[in-house]
C-alpha positions in Angstrom: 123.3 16.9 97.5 126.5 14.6 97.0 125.8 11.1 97.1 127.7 7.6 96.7 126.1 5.9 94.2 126.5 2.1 92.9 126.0 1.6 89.4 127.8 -1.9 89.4 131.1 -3.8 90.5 133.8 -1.1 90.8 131.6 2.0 89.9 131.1 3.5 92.5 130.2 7.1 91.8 129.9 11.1 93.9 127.4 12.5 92.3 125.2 15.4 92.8 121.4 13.5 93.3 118.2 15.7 94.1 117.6 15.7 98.5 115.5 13.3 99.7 112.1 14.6 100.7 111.0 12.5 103.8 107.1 10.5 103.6 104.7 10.3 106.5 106.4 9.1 109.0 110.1 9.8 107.9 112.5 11.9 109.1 115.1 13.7 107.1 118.5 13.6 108.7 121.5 15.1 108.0 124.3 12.3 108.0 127.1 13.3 110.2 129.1 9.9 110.0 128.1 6.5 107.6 130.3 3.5 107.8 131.1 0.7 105.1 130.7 -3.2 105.6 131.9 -6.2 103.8 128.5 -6.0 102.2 129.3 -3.1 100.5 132.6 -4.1 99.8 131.6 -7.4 98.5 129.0 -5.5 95.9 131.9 -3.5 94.6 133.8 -6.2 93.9 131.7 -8.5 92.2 128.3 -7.1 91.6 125.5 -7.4 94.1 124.4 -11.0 95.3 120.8 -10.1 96.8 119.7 -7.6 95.2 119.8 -6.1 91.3 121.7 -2.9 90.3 118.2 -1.3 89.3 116.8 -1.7 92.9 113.1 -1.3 93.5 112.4 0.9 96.4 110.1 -1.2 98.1 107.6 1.6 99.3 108.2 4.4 96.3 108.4 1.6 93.8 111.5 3.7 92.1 114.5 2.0 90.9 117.6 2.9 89.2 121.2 2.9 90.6 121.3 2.9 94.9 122.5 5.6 97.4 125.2 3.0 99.2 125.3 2.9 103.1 123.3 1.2 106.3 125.4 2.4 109.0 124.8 5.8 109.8 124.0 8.4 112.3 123.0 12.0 112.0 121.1 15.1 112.9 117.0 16.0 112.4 116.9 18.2 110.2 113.2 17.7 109.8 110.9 15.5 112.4 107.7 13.4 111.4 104.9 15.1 112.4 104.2 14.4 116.2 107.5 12.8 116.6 109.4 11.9 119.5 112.5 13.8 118.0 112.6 17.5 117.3 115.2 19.3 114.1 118.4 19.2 116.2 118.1 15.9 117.8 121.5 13.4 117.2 120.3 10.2 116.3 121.6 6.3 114.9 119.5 4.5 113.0 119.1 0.9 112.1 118.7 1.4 108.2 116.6 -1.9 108.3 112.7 -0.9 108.1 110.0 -3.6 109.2 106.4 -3.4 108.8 105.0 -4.2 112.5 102.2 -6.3 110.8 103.0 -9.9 109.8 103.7 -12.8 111.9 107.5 -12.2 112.2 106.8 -8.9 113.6 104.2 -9.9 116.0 106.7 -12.7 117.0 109.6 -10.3 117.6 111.4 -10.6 115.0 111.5 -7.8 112.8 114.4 -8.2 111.0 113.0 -11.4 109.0 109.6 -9.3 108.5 108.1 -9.9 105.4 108.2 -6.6 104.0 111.5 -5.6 105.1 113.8 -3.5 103.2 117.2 -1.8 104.1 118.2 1.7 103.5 122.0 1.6 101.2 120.7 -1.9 100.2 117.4 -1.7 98.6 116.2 1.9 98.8 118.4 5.1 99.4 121.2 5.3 102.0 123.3 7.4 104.0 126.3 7.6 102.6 125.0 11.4 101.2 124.9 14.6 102.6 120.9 13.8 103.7 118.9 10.5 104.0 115.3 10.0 105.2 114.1 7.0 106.9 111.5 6.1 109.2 111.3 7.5 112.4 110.8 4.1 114.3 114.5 2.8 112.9 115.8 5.9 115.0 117.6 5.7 118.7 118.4 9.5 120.6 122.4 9.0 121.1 123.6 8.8 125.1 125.0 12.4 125.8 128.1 12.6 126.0 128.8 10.3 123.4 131.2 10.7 120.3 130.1 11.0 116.5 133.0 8.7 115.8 131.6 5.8 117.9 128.1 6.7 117.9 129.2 5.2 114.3 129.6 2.1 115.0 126.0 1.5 116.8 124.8 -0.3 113.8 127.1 -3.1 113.0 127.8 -3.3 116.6 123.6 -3.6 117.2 124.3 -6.5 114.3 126.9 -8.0 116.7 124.7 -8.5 119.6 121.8 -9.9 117.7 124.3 -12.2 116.4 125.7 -12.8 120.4 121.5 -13.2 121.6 121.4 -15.8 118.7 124.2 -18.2 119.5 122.3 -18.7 122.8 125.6 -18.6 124.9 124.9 -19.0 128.6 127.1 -17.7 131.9 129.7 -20.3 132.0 129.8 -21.7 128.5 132.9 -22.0 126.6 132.7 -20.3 123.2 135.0 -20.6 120.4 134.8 -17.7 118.5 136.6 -18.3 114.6 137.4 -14.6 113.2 138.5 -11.7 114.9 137.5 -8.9 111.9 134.9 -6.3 112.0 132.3 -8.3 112.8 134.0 -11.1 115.2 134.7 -8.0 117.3 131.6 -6.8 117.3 130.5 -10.3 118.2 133.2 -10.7 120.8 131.9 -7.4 122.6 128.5 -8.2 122.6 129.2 -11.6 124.0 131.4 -9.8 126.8 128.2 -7.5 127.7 125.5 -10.3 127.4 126.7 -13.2 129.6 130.2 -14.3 131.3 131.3 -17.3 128.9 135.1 -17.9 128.4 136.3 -17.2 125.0 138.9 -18.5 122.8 139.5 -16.5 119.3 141.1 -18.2 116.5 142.4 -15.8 113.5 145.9 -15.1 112.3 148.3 -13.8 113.6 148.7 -10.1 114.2 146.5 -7.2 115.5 143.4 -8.7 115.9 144.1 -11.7 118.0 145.8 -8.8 120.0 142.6 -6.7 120.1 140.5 -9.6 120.7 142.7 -10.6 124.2 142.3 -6.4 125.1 138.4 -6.8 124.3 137.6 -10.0 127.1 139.0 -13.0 125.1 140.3 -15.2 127.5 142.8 -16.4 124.8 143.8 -16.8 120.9 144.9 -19.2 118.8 146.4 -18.6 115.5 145.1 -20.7 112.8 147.4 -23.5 111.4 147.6 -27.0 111.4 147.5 -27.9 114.9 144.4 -25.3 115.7 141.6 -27.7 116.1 144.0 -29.6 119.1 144.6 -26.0 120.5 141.2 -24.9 121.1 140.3 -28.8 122.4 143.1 -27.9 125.1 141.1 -25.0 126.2 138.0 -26.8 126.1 137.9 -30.6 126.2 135.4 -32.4 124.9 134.6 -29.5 122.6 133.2 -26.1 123.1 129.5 -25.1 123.9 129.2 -22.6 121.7 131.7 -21.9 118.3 130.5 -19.0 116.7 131.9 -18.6 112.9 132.3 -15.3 111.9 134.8 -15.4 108.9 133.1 -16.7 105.8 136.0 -18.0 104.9 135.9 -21.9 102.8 135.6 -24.8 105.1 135.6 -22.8 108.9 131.8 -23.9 108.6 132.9 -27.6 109.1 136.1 -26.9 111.4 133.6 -25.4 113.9 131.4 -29.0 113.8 135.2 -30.1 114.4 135.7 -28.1 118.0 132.0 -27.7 119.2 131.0 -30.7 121.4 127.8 -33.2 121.2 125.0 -31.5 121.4 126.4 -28.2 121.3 125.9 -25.2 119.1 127.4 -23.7 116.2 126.3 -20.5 114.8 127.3 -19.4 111.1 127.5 -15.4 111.2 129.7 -15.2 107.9 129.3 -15.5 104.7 131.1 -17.8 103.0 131.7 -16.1 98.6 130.8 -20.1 97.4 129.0 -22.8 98.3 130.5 -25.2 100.7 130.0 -28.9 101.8 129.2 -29.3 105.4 129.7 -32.5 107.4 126.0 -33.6 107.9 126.9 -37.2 109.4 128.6 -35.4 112.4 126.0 -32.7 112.8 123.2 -35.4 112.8 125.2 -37.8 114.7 126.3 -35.8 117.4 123.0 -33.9 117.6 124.4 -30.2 117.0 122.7 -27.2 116.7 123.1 -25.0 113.7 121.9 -21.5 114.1 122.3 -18.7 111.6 121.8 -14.7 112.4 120.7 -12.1 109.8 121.1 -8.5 110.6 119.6 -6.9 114.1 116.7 -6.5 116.0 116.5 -2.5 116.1 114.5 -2.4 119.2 116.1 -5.0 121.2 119.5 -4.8 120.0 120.5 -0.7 118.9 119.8 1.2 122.2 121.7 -1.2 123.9 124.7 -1.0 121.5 124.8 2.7 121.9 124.7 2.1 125.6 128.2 0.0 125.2 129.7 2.0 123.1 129.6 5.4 125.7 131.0 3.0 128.2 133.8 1.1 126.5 136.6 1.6 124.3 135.3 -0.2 121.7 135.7 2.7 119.0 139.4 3.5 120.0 140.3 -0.1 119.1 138.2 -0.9 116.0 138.0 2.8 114.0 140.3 3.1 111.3 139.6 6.4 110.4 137.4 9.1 109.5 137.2 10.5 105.7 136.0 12.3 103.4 132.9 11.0 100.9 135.3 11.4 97.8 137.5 8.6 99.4 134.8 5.4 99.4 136.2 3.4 96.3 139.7 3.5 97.5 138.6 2.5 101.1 136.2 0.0 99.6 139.0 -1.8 97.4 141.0 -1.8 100.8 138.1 -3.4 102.5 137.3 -6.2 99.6 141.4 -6.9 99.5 141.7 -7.3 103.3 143.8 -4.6 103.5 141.8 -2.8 106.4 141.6 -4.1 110.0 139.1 -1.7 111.7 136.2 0.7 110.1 136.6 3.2 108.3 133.7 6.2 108.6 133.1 8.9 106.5 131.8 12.5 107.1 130.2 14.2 104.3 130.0 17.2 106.1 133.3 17.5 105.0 134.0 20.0 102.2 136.1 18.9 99.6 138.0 20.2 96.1 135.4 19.7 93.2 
């Protein structure tokens, strides 16, 4: 089958790799759309940061170069035995696999489980013609419901863990710094969890325009005066600001526009290491929370569930493409040169 496969910062090869053959419990899917995030993007730029280019699959003990790709959807082609989907079934899984055992799982959260691995990050992925992963990462999609937004359940699923996390509350005023992939993902997952008014700061352009069509109550364009801006929408400070840019210093301009005693939650990921203002934090008795990935059974169902019932897909997808075009959509992605998501459908045929 053909395959994306990372060897290292900007090699990114198709090649022809043998078809997965699914273990007890697995399910072989073929993948009918597999989306690219700043993850990805960030590893083929620069190398990876978690994990080494000869990966260890954490249950087959393999390693060598990775099949890319942890947001994907597809069809059974072959079910676990006694499963709850049979061959034909349209699915979206969560790519991130958790034990069920240890004392995160038994607390709820899986996605800090001690065993965890992710499937396009530490053990095969699906951006390939076929992937097999666990039946229990696995959600039925709604009927009725598009292939090309059925794509976005993952990151989306990532988005409302992140939303669950900042622990917003009806009424709150949230600050919300980047309106990118993910901020949007965030934004809508805020809209669908509780009613909080939302400022979005970010530059100019189509996003801050997206973010006002998605619930944001307004935007603010970053510059100089931005901090004063958002204290006009919310004085005093905000309840909640949620950072979701990575980008140097926005870690210690949301301290600057929360209020005492309020919350901040870091959801990007900064590319150094930054100073944070601990004096105010400790001072003024903020929170700091942080979010990592998604709960898959609290947090992918649901994200499937908005996506059949919003437009979220007809703002945010940038388009749907062949496998052949990953590293030119990748070096879009890792030069901010790509607003929305880009999927791709290896089911489509291509010269060789």
């Amino acid at each position: 089958m053909r395959a994306a496969v990372y060897h290292g910062d900007h090699d990114v090869r198709i090649e022809d790799v043998p078809q997965p053959q699914p273990r007890d419990g697995e399910v072989l899917l073929k993948v009918l759309r597999s989306g690219m995030c700043g993850t990805d993007a960030t590893e083929w730029k620069a190398g990876p940061k978690t994990f080494p280019v000869d990966r260890v699959h954490p249950v087959t003990g393999a390693t060598g170069p990775m099949v890319l790709g942890h947001e994907f959807i597809g069809e059974v082609v072959t079910p676990a035995a006694a499963g709850r989907f049979d061959a034909g079934a349209l699915v979206a899984s969560g790519a991130g696999v958790w034990c069920g055992e240890c004392d995160r799982c038994t607390e709820g959260r899986t996605n800090l489980c001690r065993r965890y691995y992710t499937h396009g990050l530490n053990a095969p992925g699906g951006l390939a013609e076929y992937v097999a992963v666990p039946e229990r990462t696995l959600v039925a999609l709604p009927d009725g419901l598009s292939l090309d937004a059925a794509g976005l359940a993952q990151p989306l699923a990532v988005g409302l863990h992140a939303a669950r996390r900042s622990g917003a509350r009806d009424g709150d005023r949230v600050v919300l710094i980047g309106a990118g992939a993910i901020g949007t993902f965030v934004l809508t997952g805020l809209m669908h969890l509780v009613g909080v008014d939302v400022t979005v700061v970010d530059f100019p352009g189509q996003r801050l325009e997206r973010a006002l069509r998605l619930g944001a109550a307004r935007t603010v364009e970053v510059g100089d005066a931005v901090r004063d801006r958002v204290l006009e929408a919310a004085p005093g400070g905000a309840d909640v600001v949620i950072e979701a840019s990575g980008a140097p210093g926005q870690l210690n301009a949301a301290i600057g526009m929360v209020r005492d005693g309020g919350t901040v939650l870091q959801v990007g990921l900064p590319a150094t290491q930054q100073e944070v203002d601990v004096h105010a934090v400790v001072m003024r008795e903020i929170t700091v929370r942080t979010t990592l990935a998604h709960v898959c059974g609290d947090d992918l169902a649901p994200a499937l569930q908005i996506l059949a019932t919003t437009p979220l897909a007809d703002e945010l997808l940038d388009s749907v493409r062949p496998l052949g075009d990953l590293a030119e959509q990748l070096e879009r992605l890792a030069t901010a040169r790509l607003e929305g998501k880009v999927l791709f459908d290896p089911t489509i045929q291509e010269e060789r």
